[in-house]
C-alpha positions in Angstrom: 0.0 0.0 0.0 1.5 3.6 -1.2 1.7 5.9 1.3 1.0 8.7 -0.9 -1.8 7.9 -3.7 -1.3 9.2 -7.6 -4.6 9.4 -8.1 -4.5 13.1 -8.4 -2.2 15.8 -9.7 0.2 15.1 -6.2 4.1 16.6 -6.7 6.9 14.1 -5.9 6.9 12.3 -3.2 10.0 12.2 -1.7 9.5 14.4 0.9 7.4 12.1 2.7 8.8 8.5 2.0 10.5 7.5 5.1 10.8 4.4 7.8 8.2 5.1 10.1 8.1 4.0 14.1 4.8 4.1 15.0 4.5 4.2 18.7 1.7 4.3 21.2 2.0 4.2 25.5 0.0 4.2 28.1 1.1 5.4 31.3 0.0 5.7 35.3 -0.5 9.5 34.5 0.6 13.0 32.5 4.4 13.8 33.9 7.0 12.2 31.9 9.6 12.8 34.7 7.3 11.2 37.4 5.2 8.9 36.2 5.4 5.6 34.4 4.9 3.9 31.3 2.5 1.0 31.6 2.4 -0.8 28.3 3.7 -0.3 24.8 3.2 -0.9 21.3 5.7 -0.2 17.9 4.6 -0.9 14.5 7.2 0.0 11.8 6.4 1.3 8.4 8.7 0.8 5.2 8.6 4.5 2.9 6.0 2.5 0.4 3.7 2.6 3.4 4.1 -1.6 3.8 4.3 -2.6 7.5 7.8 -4.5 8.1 7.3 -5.0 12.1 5.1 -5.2 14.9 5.9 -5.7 19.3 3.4 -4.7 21.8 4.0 -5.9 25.7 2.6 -4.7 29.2 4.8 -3.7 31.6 5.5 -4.0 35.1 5.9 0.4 36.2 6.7 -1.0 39.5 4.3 1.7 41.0 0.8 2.5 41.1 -0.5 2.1 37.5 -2.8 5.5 37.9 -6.1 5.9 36.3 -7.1 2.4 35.6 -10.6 3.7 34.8 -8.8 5.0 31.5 -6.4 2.4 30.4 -8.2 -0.8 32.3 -4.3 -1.8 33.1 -4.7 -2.9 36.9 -1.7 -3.5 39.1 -2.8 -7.7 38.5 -2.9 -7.4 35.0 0.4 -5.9 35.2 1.7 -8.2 37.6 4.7 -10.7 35.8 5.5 -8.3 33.3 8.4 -7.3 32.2 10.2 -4.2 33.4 11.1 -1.9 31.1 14.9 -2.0 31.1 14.1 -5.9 29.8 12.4 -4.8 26.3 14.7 -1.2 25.9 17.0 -2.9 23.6 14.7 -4.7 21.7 12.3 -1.3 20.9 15.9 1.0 20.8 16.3 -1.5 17.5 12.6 -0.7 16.0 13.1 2.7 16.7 16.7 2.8 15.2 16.9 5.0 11.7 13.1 5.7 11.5 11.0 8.3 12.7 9.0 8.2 15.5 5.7 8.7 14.7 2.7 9.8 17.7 -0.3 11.1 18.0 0.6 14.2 20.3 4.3 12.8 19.5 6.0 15.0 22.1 4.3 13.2 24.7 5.7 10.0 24.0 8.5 10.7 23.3 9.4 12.4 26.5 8.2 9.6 28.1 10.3 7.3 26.1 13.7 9.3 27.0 12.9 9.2 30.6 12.2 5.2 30.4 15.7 5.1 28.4 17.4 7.0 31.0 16.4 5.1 33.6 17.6 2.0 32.1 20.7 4.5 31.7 20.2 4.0 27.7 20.1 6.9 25.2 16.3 6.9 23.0 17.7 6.1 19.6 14.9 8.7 17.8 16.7 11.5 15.6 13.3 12.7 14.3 9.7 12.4 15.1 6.3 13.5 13.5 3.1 14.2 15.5 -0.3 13.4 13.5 -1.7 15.9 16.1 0.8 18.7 14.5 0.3 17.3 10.5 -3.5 17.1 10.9 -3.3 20.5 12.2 -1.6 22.1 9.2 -3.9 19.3 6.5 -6.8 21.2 8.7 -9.5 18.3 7.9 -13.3 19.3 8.7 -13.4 17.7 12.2 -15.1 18.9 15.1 -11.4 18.0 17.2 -8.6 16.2 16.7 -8.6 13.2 18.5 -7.5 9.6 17.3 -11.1 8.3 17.2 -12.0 11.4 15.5 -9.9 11.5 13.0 -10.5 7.7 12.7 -13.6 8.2 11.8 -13.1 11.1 9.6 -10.2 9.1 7.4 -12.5 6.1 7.7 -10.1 3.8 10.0 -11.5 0.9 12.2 -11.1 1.4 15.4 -11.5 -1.9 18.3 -10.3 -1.0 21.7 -9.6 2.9 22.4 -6.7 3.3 25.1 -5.2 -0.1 23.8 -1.8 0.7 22.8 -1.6 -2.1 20.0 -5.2 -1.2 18.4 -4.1 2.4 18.6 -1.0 2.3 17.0 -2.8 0.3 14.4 -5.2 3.4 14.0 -1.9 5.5 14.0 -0.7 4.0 10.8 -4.1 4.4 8.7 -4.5 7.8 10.2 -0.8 8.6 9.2 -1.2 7.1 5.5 -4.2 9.1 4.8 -2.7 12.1 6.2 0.5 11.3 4.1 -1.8 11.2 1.3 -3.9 14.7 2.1 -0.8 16.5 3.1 0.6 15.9 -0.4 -2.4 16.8 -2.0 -2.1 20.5 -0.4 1.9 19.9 -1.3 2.4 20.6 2.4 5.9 20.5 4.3 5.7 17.4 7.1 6.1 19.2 10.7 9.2 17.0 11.5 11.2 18.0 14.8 14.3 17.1 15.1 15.1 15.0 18.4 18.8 15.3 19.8 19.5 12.6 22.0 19.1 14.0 26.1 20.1 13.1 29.2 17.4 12.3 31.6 19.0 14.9 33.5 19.0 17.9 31.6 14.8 18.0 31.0 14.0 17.3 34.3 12.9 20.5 36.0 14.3 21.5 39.1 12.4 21.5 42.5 9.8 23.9 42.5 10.8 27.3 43.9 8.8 28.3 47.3 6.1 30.5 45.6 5.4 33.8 48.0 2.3 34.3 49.4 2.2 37.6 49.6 2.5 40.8 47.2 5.0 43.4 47.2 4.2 46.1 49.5 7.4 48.1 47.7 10.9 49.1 48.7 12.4 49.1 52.2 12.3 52.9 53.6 15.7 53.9 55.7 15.3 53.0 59.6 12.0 51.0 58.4 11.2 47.0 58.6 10.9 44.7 56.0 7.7 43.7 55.4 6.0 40.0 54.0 5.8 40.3 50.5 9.5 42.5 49.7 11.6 41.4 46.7 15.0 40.9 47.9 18.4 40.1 46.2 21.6 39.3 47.2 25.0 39.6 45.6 28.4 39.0 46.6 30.4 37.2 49.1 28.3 37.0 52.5 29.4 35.8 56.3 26.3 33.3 56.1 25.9 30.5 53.6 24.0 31.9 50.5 21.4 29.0 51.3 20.9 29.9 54.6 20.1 33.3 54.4 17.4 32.3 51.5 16.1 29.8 53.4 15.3 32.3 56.6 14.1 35.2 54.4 11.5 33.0 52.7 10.3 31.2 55.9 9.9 35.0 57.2 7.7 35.3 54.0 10.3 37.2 51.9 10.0 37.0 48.1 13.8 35.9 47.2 14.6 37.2 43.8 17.8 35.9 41.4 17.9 39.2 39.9 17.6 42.9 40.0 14.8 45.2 38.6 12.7 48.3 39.4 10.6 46.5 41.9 13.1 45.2 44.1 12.5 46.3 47.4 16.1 46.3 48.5 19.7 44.8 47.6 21.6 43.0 50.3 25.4 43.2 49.6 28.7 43.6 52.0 30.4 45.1 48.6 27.9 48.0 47.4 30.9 49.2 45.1 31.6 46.2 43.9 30.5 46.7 40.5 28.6 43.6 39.9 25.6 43.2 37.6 23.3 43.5 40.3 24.5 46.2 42.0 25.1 48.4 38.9 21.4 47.7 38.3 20.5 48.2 42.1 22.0 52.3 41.8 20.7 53.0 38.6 17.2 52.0 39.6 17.5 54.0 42.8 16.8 50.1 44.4 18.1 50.2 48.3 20.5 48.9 49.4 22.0 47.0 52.5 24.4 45.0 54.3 24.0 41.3 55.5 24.2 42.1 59.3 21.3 44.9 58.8 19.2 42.2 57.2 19.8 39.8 59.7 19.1 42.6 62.0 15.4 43.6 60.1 15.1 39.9 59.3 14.6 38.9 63.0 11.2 41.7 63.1 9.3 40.9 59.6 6.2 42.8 59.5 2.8 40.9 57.8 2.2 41.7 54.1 -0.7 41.8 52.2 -1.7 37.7 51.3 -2.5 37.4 47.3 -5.6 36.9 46.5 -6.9 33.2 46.9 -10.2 32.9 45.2 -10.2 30.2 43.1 -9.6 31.3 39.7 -12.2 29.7 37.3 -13.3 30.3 34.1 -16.1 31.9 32.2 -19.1 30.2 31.6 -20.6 29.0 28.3 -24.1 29.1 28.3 -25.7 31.0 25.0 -23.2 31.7 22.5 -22.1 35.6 22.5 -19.9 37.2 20.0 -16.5 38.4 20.5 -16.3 42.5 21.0 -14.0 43.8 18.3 -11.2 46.2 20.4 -9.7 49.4 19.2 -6.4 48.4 17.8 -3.4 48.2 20.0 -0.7 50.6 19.9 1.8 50.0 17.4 4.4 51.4 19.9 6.6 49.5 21.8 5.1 50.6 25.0 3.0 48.8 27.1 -0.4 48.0 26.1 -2.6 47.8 29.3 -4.8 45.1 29.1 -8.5 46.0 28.0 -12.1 45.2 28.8 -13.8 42.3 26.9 -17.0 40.4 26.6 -17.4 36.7 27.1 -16.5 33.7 24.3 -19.4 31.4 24.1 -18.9 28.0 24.3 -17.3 13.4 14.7 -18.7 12.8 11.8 -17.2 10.6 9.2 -16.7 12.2 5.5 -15.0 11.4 2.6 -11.3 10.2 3.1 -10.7 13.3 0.8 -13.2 15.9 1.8 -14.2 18.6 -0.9 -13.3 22.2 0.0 -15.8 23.4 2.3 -17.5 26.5 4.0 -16.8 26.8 7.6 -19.9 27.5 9.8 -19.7 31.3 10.5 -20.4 32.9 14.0 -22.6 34.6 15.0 -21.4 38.1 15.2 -20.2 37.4 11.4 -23.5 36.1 9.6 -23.6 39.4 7.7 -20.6 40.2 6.5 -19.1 39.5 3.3 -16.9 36.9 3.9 -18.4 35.0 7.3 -17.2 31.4 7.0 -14.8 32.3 4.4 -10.6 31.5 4.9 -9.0 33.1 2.8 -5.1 32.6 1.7 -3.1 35.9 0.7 0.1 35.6 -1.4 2.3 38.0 -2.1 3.2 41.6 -2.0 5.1 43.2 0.5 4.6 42.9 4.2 3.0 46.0 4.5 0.0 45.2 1.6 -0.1 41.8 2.9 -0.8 43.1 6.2 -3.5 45.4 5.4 -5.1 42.5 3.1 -5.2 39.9 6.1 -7.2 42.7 8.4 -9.4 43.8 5.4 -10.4 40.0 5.5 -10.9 39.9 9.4 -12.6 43.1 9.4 -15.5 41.5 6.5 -15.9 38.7 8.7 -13.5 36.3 7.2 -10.7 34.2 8.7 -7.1 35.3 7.3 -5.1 31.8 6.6 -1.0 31.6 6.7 -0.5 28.3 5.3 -2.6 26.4 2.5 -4.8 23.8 4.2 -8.2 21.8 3.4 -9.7 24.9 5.1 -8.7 27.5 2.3 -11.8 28.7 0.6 -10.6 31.3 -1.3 -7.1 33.1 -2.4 -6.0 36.8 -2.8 -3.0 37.6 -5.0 -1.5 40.5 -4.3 1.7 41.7 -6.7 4.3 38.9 -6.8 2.3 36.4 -5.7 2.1 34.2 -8.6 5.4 33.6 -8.3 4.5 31.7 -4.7 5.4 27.8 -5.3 2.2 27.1 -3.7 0.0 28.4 -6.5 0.9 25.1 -9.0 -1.5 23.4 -5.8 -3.9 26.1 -5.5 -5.0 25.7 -9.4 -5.1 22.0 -9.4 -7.3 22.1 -6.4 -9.4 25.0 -8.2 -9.6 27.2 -5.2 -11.3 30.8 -6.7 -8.1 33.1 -6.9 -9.2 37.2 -6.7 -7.4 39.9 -6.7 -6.5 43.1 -4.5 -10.0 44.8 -5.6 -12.1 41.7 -4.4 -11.6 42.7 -0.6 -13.4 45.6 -1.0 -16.5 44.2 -2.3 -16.1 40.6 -1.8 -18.2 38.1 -3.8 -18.3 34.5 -3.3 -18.5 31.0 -4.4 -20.2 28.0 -2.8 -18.3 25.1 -3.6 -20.8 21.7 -4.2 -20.6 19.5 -1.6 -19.2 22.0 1.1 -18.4 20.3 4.5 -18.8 22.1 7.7 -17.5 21.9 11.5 -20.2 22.5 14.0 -18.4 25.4 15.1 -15.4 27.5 13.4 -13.2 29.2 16.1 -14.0 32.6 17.3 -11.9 35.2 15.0 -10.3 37.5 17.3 -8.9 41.0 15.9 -5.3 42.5 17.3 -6.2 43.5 20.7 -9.4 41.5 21.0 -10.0 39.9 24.1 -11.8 36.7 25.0 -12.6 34.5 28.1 -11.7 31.0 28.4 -15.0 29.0 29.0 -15.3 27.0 32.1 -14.7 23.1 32.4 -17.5 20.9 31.9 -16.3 18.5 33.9 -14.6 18.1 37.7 -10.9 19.1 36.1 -9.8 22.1 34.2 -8.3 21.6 30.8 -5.0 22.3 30.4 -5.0 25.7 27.7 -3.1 25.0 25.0 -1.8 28.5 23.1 -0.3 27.5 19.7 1.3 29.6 17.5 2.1 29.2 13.8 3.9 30.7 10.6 4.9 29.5 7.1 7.7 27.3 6.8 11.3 29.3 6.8 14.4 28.3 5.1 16.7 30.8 6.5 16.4 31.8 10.0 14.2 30.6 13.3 12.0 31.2 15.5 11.8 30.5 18.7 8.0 30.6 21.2 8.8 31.5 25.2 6.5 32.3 27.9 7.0 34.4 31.2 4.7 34.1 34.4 4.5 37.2 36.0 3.6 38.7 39.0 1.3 42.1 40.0 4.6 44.0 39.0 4.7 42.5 35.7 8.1 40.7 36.4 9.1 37.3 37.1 9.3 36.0 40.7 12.5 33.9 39.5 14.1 32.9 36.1 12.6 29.5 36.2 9.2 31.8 35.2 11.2 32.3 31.3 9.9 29.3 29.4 12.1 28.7 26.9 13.4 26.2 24.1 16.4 25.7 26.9 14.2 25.4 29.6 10.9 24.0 28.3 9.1 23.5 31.3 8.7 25.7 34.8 9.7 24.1 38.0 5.9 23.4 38.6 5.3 21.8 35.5 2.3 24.1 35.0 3.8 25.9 31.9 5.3 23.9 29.2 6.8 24.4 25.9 5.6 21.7 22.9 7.1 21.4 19.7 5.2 20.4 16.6 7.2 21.3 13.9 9.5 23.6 12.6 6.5 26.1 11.6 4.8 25.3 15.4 5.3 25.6 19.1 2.7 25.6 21.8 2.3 26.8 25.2 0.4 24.3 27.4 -0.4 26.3 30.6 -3.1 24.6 33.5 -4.1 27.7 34.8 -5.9 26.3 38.0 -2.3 24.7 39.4 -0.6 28.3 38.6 0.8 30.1 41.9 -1.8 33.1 43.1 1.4 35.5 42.6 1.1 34.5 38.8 -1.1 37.0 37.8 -0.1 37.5 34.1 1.3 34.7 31.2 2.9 36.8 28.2 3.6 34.2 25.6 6.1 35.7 23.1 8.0 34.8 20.0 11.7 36.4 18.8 13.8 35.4 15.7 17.2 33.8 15.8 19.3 35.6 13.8 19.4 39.1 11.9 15.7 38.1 9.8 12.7 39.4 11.2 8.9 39.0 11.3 8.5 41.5 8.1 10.1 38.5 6.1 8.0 36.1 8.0 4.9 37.5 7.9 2.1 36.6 9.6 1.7 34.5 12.5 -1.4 32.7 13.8 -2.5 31.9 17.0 -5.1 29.3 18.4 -6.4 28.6 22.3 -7.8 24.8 22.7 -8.7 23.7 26.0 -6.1 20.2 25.3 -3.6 19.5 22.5 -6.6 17.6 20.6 -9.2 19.7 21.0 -10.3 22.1 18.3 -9.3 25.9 18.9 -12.3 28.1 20.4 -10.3 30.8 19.1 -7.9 31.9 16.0 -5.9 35.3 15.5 -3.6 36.5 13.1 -1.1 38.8 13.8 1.5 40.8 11.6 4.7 43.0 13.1 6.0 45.9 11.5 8.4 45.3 9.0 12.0 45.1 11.1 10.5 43.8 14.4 12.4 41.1 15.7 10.6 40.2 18.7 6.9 39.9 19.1 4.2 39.9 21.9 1.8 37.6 20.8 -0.6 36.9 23.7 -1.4 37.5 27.1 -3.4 35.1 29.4 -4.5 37.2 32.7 -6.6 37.1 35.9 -9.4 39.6 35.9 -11.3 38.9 39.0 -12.1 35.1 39.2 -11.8 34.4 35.5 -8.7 34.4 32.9 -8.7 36.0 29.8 -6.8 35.4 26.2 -5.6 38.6 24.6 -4.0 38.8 21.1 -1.7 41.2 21.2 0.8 41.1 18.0 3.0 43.7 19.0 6.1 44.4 18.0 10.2 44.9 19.4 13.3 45.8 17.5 15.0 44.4 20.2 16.1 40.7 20.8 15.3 38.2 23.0 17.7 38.9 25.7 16.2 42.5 26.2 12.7 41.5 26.4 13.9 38.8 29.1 15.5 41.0 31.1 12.6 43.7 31.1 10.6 41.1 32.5 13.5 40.6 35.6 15.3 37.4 34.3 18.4 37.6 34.9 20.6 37.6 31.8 24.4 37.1 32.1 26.1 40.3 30.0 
């Protein structure tokens, strides 16, 4: 069986000929570095789509196997299996030279490395591919995007859901009708490239004491310290460095690794040192004292001001409300306060090739021009293409970065017909228009048309939504993922920052980056998808009350930047396989090399999503360290 049919006008197929590893787990829970894996299956895939291998076994976690309701794996069934140190070699040599491939790949593959470490093995994977991440680019007309789902949507028997051999078996029709759609649209795969890691360096550090109180400010001369003070130390000291921490937080302190305009004092026995800190300390104004006076103050704290401790929930979804258009945010690069909104509102099979469809508009778009309509936009420079993508939201329509199953319709600006994607765009017949069209769009129904029960909410630069409430006992953990075309010459890189009422970190492990991927918590992660996709993965409910902001951000590597990039788009799902509730599309200036792209807050008891696509000449490093992590020089 050909992984990629010839029925159609399809380009070559090289690019997605490979030797697959198909790989499903289940596990006694959701942390990679904790918990266990309980049973596994590997089929393997030769690049004509033929299956050369197969090895499924339970296995003994030598723990509790977790949610049995789920996987039905109970500590008897387990009981006489084989550990997983037993089986490592003989899975390291299925996995050897092929990529892995998973449904939310990342996940299993974390869990793999940690089961490979701990048999103090490396995971032989140098690549993997996530059917999540491809099915999100192929865009298929499903209601969400998991395995049964899309099961039934490519027409795949399914027998026993959560059983990691009848999964995997799923896995490999899902992934050879993908394979097939994906070059149909002539569609780069999302493959990640998977340097082999030490168990060591991707397990987060312990969790740093969170402070229960906020910042009452900065120490006054001859005053105490109060609960709640952001205090940093540099230098040598009498004490042990770990002491000292250890009886400021216990006194309700808020130890900080760095120095910014909210610290409420610098403790040093050198003031003219000259060390990063202190420099910082004197051109902030920041005081400053010496480690006998802290001991001294430290001995008489005075109570703070507890953060608040309501539980944060989110907003309900009863009747369906439309999403408030904002006034557009500053194009400045000062800081755009965060502004009112109104509320968000709340699997069929098809044809294994569905027919380009119109997505179900919603509500606040019914009568405009282009409600239901995704619409591509080639060429031109940034600028024009920039204006063209808002022309579209602002009629109702959804602006699209990539070409997809979703595509209904395609504006060329100048220079666009050059675009390599345009061979695909005519043999799939999509209606190309030009420049004029936007501003009196007309449109075609295509026969056949498929739709979604509900498109996701278009939100404008600077809109606002908030994140429905669970319907069930847990809250979902928010997934944020961004997106941009496929880039040949530079990268980019997503990163998140928890902040605190002052806007700043309460310690470095708050910067969630590609070399830190995870907080100490584990309630903010970084997921990779591709090389045109990252998400953030944040479970808001198990975030510290001091957290009162998430700012998720992307930069560019390099000297490119976003005005050669373009757009980027941005989706909130409530779970890496459920469908987005909503879907922004954001465009920097033209030299921007740094970029804002959302903001997850508290207001009151709820949390809201803002799309903020604002722009920084800057780099990286400088957006860090405005947020108080502390970058070495």
């Amino acid at each position: 069986m050909s992984l990629v049919s010839t029925s159609f006008d399809a380009p070559a197929t090289d690019g997605y000929a490979h030797d697959w590893a198909l790989v499903d787990v289940e596990t006694s829970g959701l942390t990679a570095r904790r918990d266990r894996v309980l049973s596994i299956a590997v089929i393997t895939i030769g690049p004509d789509g033929e299956q050369t291998g197969e090895f499924s076994t339970l296995l003994n976690p030598g723990c509790d196997p977790g949610p049995v309701n789920v996987h039905g794996l109970t500590t008897e069934r387990l009981h006489g299996a084989p550990t997983f140190d037993l089986v490592a070699g003989q899975i390291g040599a299925m996995l050897q030279d092929r990529v892995l491939v998973a449904h939310n790949a990342q996940f299993d593959y974390d869990f793999l490395a940690h089961e490979f470490a701990r048999a103090r093995m490396w995971l032989p994977v140098s690549q993997r591919l996530c059917t999540l991440a491809l099915n999100r680019q192929v865009d298929p007309p499903t209601d969400d995007m998991k395995l049964g789902t899309l099961a039934a949507h490519y027409r795949v028997p399914q027998q026993r859901a959560h059983d990691a051999l009848d999964d995997t078996r799923v896995l490999a029709g899902i992934l050879r009708a993908s394979l097939r759609e994906a070059a149909r649209l002539d569609l780069p795969l999302p493959l990640v490239t998977c340097p082999p890691r030490a168990e060591s360096q991707f397990t987060p550090k312990p969790p740093k004491s969170p402070c229960a109180y906020r910042n009452p400010g900065r120490l006054t001369p001859g005053g105490p310290l109060r609960q709640g003070m952001k205090v940093a130390i540099t230098g040598e000291t009498a004490h042990a460095r770990a002491e000292l921490v250890g009886r400021a937080v216990a006194a309700g302190l808020n130890m900080m690794t760095s120095v910014s305009r909210h610290t409420s004092v610098l403790v040093t026995n050198e003031a003219t040192s000259g060390s990063a800190k202190a420099r910082r300390a004197h051109a902030e104004g920041v005081p400053v004292i010496d480690e006998h006076t802290f001991l001294h103050l430290l001995a008489a704290v005075q109570p703070g001001t507890a953060h608040e401790t309501t539980a944060v929930v989110t907003a309900r979804t009863a009747e369906p409300e439309a999403v408030r258009p904002l006034e557009p945010a500053s194009t400045t690069t000062a800081a755009v306060p965060a502004p009112e909104a109104s509320a968000l509102p709340a699997s069929a099979a098809s044809a294994a090739v569905p027919a380009p469809r119109r997505p179900a508009p919603s509500d606040s778009n019914l009568n405009k021009p282009l409600a239901g309509r995704r619409v591509l936009v080639l060429g031109g420079v940034h600028a024009d293409a920039a204006a063209a993508r808002t022309q579209v939201v602002e009629q109702g329509g959804s602006a699209a970065i990539n070409l997809s199953a979703s595509v209904t319709d395609v504006v060329l600006l100048p220079g666009g017909e050059a675009d390599r994607r345009m061979n695909r765009i005519i043999a799939l017949q999509l209606p190309v228009h030009d420049p004029h069209w936007l501003t009196a769009p007309t449109t075609t129904v295509h026969n056949a048309t498929v739709l979604r029960s509900q498109e996701p909410h278009v939100v404008p630069r600077g809109g606002v939504v908030d994140l429905p409430a669970p319907h069930g006992t847990s809250a979902p953990e928010w997934h944020v993922t961004a997106g941009w075309a496929p880039q040949a010459d530079c990268e980019i890189d997503v990163v998140a920052f928890l902040l605190d009422e002052d806007e700043q970190v309460t310690s470095d492990e708050d910067f969630i980056f590609y070399g830190a991927p995870e907080n100490p918590a584990g309630t903010v992660r970084l997921l990779t998808g591709g090389p045109a996709e990252q998400t953030i993965a944040l479970d808001l409910a198990s975030l510290a009350p001091a957290t009162r902001r998430v700012v998720v951000a992307a930069a560019i590597d390099g000297t490119a930047s976003f005005g050669t990039v373009g757009a980027i788009q941005i989706g909130v799902a409530p779970g890496s396989n459920r469908a987005s509730l909503a879907r922004a599309t954001l465009d920097a200036a033209t030299t921007e090399r740094t970029m804002l792209l959302a903001e997850i807050y508290r207001r009151g008891p709820v949390w809201r999503l803002r799309a903020v696509g604002q722009g920084y000449d800057h780099s990286l490093d400088a957006l860090a360290r405005k947020y108080g992590v502390d970058i070495a020089d």
